[in-house]
C-alpha positions as CSV (number, residue, x, y, z in Angstrom):
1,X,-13.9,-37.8,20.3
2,X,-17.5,-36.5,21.0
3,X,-15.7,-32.9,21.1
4,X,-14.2,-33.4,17.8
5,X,-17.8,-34.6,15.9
6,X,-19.8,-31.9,17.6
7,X,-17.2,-29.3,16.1
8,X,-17.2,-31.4,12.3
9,X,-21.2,-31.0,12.8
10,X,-21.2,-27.3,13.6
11,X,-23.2,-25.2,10.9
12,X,-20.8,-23.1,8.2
13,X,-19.7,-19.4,9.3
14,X,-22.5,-17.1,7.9
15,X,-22.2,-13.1,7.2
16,X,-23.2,-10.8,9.6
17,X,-24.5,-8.8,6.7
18,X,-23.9,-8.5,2.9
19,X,-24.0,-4.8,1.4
20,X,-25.8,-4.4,-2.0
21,X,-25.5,-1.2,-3.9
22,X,-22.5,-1.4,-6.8
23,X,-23.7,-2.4,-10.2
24,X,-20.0,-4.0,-11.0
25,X,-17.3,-6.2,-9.8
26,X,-16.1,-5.3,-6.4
27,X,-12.4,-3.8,-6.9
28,X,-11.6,-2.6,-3.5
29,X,-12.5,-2.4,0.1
30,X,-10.9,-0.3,3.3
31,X,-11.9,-0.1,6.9
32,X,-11.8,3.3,8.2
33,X,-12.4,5.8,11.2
34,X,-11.3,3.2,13.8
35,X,-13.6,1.1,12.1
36,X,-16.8,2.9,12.3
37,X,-17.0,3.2,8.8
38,X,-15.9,1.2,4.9
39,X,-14.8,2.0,2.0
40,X,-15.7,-0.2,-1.2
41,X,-15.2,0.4,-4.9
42,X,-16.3,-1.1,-8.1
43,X,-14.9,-1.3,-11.5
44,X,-17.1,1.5,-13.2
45,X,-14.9,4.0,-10.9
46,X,-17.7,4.4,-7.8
47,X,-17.1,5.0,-4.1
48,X,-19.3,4.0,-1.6
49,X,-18.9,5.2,1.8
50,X,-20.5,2.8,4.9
51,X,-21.7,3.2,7.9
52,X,-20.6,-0.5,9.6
53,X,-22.8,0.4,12.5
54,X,-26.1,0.8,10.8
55,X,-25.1,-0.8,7.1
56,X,-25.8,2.0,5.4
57,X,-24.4,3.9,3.0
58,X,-23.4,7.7,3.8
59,X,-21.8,9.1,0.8
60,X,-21.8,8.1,-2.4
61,X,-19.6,9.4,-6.1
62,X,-18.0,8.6,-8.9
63,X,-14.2,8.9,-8.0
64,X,-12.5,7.4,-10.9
65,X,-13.8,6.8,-14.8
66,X,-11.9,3.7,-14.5
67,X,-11.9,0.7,-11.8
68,X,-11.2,1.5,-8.0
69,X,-7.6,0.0,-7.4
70,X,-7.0,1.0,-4.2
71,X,-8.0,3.0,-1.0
72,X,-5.5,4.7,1.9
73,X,-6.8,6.9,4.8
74,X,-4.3,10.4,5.2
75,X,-4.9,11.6,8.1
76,X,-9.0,11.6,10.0
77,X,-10.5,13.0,7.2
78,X,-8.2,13.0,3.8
79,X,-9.3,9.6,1.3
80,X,-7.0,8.6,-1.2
81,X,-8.1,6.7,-3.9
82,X,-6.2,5.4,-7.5
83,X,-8.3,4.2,-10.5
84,X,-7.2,3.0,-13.7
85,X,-8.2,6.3,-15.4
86,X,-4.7,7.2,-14.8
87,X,-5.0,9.5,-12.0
88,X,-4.5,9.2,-7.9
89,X,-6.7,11.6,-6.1
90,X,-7.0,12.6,-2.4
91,X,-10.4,13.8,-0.9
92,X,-11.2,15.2,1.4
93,X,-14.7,13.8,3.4
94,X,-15.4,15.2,6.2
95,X,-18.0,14.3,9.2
96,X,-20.2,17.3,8.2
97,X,-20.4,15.7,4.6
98,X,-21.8,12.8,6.2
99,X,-25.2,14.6,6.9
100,X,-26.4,14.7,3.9
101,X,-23.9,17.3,2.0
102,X,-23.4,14.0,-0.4
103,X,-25.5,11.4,-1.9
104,X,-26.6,8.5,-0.6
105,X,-28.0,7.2,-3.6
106,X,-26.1,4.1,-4.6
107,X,-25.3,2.9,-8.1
108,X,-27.3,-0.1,-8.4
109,X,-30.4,2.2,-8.1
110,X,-30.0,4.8,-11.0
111,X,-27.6,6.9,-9.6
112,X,-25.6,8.3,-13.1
113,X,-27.1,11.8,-13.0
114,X,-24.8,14.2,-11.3
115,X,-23.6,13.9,-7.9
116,X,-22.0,16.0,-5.8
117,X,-18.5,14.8,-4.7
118,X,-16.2,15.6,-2.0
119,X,-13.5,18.5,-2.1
120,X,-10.6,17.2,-4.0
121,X,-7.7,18.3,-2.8
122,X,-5.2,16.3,-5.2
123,X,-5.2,14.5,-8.7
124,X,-2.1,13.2,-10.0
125,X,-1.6,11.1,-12.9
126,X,-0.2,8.3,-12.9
127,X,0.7,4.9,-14.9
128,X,-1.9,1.9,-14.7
129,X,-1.4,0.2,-17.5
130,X,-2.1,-2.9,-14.8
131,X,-4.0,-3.8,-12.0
132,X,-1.7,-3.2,-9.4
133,X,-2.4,-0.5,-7.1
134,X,-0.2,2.3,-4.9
135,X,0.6,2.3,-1.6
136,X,1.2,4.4,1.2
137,X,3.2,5.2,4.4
138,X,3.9,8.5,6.5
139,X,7.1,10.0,5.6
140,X,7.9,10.5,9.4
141,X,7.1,8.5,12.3
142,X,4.2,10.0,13.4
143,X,4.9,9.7,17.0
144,X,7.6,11.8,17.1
145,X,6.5,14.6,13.9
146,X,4.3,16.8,13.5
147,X,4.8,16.5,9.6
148,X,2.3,14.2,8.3
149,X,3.8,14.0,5.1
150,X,3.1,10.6,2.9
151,X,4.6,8.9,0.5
152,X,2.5,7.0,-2.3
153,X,4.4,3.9,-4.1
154,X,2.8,2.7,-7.6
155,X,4.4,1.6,-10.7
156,X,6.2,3.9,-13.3
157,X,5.8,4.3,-16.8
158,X,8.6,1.4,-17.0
159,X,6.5,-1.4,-16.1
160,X,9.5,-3.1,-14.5
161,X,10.1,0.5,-12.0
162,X,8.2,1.8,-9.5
163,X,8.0,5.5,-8.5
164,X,7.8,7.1,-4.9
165,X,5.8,10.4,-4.8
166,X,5.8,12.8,-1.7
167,X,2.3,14.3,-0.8
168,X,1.1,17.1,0.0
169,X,4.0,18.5,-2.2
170,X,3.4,15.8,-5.2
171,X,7.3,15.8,-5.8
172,X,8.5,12.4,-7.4
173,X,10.7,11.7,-4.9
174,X,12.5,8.2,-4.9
175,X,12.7,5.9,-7.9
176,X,12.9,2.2,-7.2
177,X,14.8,0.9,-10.4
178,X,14.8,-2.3,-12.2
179,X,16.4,-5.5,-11.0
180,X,19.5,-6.8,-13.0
181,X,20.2,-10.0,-12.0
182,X,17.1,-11.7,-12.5
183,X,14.3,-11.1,-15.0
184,X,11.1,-10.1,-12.8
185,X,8.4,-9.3,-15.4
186,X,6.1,-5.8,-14.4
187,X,5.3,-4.8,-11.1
188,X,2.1,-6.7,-9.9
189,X,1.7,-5.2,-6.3
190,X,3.6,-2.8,-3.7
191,X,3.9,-2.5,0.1
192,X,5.4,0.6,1.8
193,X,6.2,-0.4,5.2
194,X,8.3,1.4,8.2
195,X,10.9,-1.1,10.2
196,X,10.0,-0.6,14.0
197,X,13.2,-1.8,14.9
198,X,15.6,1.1,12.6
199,X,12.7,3.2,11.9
200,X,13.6,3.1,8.1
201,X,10.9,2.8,5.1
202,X,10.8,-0.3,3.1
203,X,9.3,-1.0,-0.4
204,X,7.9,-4.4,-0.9
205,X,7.4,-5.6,-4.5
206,X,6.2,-8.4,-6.7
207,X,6.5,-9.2,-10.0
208,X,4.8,-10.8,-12.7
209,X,7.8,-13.8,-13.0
210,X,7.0,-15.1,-9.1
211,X,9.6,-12.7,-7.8
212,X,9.7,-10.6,-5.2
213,X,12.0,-7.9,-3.9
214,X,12.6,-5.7,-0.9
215,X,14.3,-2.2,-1.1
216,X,15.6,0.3,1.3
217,X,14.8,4.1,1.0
218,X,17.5,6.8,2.1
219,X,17.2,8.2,5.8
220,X,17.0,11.4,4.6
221,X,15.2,13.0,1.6
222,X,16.2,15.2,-0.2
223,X,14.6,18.7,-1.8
224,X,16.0,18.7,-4.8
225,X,16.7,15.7,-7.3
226,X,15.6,11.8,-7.5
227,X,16.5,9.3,-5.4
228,X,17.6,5.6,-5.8
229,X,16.1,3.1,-3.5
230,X,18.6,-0.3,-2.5
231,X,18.0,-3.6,-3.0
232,X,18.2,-5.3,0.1
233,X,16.8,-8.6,-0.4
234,X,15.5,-10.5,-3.3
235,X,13.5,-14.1,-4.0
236,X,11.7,-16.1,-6.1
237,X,9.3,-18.2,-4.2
238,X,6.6,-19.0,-6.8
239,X,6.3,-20.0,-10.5
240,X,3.3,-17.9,-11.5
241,X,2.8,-13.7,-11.3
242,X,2.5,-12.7,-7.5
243,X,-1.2,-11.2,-7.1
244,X,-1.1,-9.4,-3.6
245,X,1.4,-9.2,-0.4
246,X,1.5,-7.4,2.7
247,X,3.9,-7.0,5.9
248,X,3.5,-7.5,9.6
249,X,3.1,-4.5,11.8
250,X,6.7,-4.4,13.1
251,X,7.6,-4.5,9.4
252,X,10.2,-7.5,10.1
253,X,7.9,-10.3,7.9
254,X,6.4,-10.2,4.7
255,X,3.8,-12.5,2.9
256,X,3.1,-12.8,-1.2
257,X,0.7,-14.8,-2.4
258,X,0.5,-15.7,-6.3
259,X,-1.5,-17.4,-9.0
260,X,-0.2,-20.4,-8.2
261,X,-1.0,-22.1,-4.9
262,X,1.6,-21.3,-2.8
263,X,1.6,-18.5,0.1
264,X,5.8,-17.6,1.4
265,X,6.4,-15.9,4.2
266,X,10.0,-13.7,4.0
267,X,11.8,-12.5,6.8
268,X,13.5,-9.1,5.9
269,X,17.3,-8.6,6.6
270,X,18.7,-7.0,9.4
271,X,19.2,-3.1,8.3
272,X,21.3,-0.1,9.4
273,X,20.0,2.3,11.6
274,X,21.9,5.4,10.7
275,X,22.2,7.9,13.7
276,X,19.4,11.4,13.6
277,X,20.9,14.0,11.8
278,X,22.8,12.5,9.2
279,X,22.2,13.4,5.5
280,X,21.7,10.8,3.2
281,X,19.7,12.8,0.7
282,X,21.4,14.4,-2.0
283,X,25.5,12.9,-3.5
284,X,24.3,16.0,-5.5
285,X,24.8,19.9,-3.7
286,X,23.7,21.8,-6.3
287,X,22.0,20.0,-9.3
288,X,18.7,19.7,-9.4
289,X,18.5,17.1,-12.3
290,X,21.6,14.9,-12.0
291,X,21.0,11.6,-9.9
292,X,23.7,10.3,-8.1
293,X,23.8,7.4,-10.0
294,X,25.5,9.5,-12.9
295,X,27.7,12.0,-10.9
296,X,31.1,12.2,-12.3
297,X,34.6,12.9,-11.4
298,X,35.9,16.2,-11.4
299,X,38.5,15.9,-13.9
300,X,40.7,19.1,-12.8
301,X,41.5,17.0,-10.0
302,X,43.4,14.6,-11.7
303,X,45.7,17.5,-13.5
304,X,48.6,18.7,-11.6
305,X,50.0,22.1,-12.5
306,X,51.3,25.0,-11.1
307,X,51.9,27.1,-13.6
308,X,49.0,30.0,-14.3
309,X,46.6,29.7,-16.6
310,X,46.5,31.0,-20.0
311,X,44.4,31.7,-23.1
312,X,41.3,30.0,-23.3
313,X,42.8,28.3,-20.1
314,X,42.3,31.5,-18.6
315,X,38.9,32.6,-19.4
316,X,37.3,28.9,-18.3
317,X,38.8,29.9,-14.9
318,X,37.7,33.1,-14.6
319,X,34.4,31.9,-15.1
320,X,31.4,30.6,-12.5
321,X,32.6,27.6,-10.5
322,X,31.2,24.1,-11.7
323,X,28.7,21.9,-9.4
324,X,30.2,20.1,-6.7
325,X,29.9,16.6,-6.8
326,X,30.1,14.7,-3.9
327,X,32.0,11.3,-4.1
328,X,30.0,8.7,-5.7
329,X,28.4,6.1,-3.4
330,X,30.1,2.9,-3.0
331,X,28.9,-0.1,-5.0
332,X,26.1,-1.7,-3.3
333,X,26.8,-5.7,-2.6
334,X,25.3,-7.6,-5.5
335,X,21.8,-9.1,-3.7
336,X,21.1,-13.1,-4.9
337,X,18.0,-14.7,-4.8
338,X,17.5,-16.3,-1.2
339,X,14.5,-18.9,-0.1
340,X,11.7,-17.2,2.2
341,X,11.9,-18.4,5.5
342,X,8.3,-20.9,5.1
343,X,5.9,-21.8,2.4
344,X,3.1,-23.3,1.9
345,X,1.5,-24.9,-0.6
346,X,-2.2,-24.3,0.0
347,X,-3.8,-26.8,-3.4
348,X,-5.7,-23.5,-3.8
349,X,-4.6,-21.2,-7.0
350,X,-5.5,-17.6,-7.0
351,X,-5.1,-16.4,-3.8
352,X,-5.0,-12.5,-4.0
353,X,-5.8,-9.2,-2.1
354,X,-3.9,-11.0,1.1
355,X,-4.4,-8.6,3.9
356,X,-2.2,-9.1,7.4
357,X,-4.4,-7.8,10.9
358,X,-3.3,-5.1,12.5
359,X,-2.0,-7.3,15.7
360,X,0.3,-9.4,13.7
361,X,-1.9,-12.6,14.3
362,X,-3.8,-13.6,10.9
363,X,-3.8,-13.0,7.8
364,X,-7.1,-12.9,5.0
365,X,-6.9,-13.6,1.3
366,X,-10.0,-13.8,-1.3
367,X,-10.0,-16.9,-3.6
368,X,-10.6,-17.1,-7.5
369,X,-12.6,-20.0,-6.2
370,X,-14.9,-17.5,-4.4
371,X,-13.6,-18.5,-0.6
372,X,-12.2,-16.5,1.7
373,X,-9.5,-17.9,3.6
374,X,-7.8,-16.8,6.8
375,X,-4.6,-18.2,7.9
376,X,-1.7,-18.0,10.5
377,X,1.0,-15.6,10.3
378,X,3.2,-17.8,12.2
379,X,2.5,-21.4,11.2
380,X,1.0,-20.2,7.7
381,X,-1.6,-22.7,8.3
382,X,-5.5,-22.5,7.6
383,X,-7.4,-21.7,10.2
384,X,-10.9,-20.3,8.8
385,X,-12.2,-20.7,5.3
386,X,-15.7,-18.0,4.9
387,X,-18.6,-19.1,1.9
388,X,-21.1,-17.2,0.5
389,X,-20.3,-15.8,-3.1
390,X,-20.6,-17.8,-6.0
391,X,-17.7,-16.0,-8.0
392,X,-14.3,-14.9,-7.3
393,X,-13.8,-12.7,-4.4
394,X,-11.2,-9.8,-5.5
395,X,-11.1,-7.4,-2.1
396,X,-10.9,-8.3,1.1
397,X,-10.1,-6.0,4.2
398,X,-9.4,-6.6,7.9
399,X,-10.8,-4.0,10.3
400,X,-8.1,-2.6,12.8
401,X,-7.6,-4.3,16.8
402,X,-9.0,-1.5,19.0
403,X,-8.6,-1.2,22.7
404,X,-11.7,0.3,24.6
405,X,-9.9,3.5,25.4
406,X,-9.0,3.7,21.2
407,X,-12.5,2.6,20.8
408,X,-14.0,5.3,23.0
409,X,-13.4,8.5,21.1
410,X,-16.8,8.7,19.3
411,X,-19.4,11.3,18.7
412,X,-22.8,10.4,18.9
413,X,-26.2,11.8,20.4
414,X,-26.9,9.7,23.4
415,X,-24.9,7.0,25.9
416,X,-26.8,4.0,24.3
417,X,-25.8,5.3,20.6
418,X,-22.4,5.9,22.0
419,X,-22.1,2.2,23.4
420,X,-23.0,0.6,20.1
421,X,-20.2,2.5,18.2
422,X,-17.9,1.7,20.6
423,X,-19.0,-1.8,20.1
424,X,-19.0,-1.9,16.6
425,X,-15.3,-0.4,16.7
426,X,-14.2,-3.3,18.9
427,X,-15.4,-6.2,16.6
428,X,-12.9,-8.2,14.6
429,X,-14.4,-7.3,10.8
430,X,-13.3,-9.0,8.0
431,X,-14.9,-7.2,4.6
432,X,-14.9,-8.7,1.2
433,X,-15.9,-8.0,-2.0
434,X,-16.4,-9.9,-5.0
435,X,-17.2,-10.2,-8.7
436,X,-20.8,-10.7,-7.9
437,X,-20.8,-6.6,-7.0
438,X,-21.8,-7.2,-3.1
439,X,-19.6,-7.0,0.0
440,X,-19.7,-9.8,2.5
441,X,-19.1,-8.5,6.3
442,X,-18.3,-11.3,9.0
443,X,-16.9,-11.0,12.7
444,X,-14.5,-13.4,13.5
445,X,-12.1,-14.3,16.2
């Protein structure tokens, strides 16, 4: 009992810092560099870029003439980011441009003259006619290709589709198409996720009606032509637009939350693991522009005859062979809505920007209500609840679980600066931003 008062009596969870600098609502927010460094964007399209260690900002430009939606690391040095000016872009920052090639000067102090940016390798445009952002996965395992190929999810111009791009190439690759059996609204947020256990790539979607949706991309990609993704499992866990979701590391569980109070957890079903070396990619050999969706059935197959041709019989023979179709693919099972495997229903509505750590353990959403809340992956239950804005917190990030060898590759000037990166690296961040234009930083278990 005395246990249980002195931990009721215990003083509230402060910040270990709060970074000021964006004159608008915080959009996004992105732990990078093994941690040493953060990404946050605000809705008037600026980047700034963080040093965790000291708290202070090493680059700073306008990426976007629209809100930041979202951030993704490529690689050590490549940045994506996607605004709602229509456009993804990838730059490139590297650590030179951290010595003041770029402007530290951040927006909340004047800075609207002309600043120099990093070198941008990529800009794509794209659909944003809402708020939900891309995301994006290596096209190969990287542990066993050199290819470091990505591919970027985001919605298409068919607010109820979602497109697949391939980068560096910036091929539309795989087209995710819209569900049949159920009406699902647009596309509110993505997840493109790898399956440790086949190795195959997952997209993860939710939609404006509460439903969310899992679909399977081919083995193989092919060069030439669009792909169809398969549904492979489908639900409807809440009665308001899903806001945010995210997947475990092992890519088995999922979680959505929604504008209503509830937080599901889905467990994906089991999928095939087709054998290296076998092509999925193309039912097309030679078209470029007919998906397989549409191939059709040679009809000179279906006319016995013997007898030579003649006439104008004659001359279409004589002419250049037609494409080869391959047979078309067996229909796909019809996927029904199934339950998730938990819920929860949390009495708190507006849960989004739900983030899962990179150990599986916990995940973080930011509140409408201006809380961040931290909960169980397993039991789904609350286990931390962080207060210092006074309005809604939109972005919240998790920094990554480093071990001290993963931790140890740094460069700095001396031993002692060495030990406090390594240090900084190895504390359990959790970042969020919020409508108030500052980002909240607090270490937690």
């Amino acid at each position: 009992m005395a246990v249980e008062r002195q931990i009721a009596t215990l003083p509230p969870a402060q910040p270990t810092a709060i970074l000021r600098g964006h004159a608008a609502h915080i959009h996004s927010t992105l732990f990078v560099r093994q941690n040493s460094r953060l990404l946050t964007g605000d809705a008037d399209g600026w980047v700034v870029f963080w040093n965790v260690q000291t708290k202070r900002p090493l680059a700073v430009w306008p990426a976007h003439d629209g809100p930041i939606l979202g951030f993704a690391q490529w690689g050590e040095a490549n940045i994506i980011t996607h605004g709602r000016d229509n456009r993804i872009r990838i730059w490139r920052l590297e650590s030179d441009d951290e010595a003041g090639k770029l402007s530290s000067t951040l927006p909340e102090d004047g800075n609207r003259q002309v600043t120099p940016k990093p070198w941008l390798l990529h800009s794509l445009p794209v659909n944003t006619l809402n708020f939900c952002s891309f995301s994006m996965c290596y096209q190969y395992p990287t542990s066993i290709a050199e290819d470091d190929s990505i591919f970027v999810a985001l919605p298409s111009t068919d607010d109820k589709v979602i497109d697949v791009y391939s980068f560096p190439s910036e091929l539309l690759k795989v087209r995710v198409p819209r569900i049949q059996t159920v009406e699902t609204g647009m596309v509110m947020a993505v997840k493109l996720v790898r399956s440790q256990a086949t190795q195959r790539i997952l997209l993860l979607a939710g939609y404006e009606g509460g439903v969310t949706a899992a679909f399977m991309l081919a083995e193989e990609h092919s060069n030439t032509g669009i792909e169809t993704a398969q549904l492979v499992y489908l639900s409807q866990p809440h009665s308001q637009p899903i806001l945010s979701l995210d997947a475990s590391p092992d890519g088995d569980l999922y979680y959505t939350s929604s504008a209503d109070a509830v937080i599901a957890k889905h467990r994906i079903p089991e999928l095939p693991h087709n054998p290296a070396g076998v092509d999925n990619s193309s039912d097309v050999s030679t078209s470029k522009s007919t998906p397989s969706l549409f191939a059709k059935k040679n009809m000179s197959q279906d006319k016995p005859g013997t007898s030579a041709p003649s006439g104008l019989s004659s001359l279409l023979a004589s002419s250049a062979p037609l494409p080869k179709f391959r047979p078309a693919p067996p229909v796909q099972p019809l996927v029904t809505p199934q339950p998730p495997c938990r819920t929860v229903d949390t009495k708190h509505a507006g849960q989004q920007s739900l983030r899962v750590r990179s150990d599986g353990r916990l995940f973080v959403t930011g509140g409408w209500d201006s809380r961040i809340r931290i909960y169980s992956t397993k039991t789904l239950k609350e286990v931390a609840v962080l207060k210092w804005h006074k309005e809604g917190v939109y972005s919240t990030a998790f920094a990554e679980i480093l071990t001290p060898e993963e931790a140890g590759h740094c460069k700095a000037v001396n031993k002692r600066q060495m030990e406090r990166d390594e240090q900084t690296r190895l504390k359990h961040w959790v970042a969020a931003g919020a409508k108030d234009g500052k980002v909240s930083l607090w270490e937690i278990f």
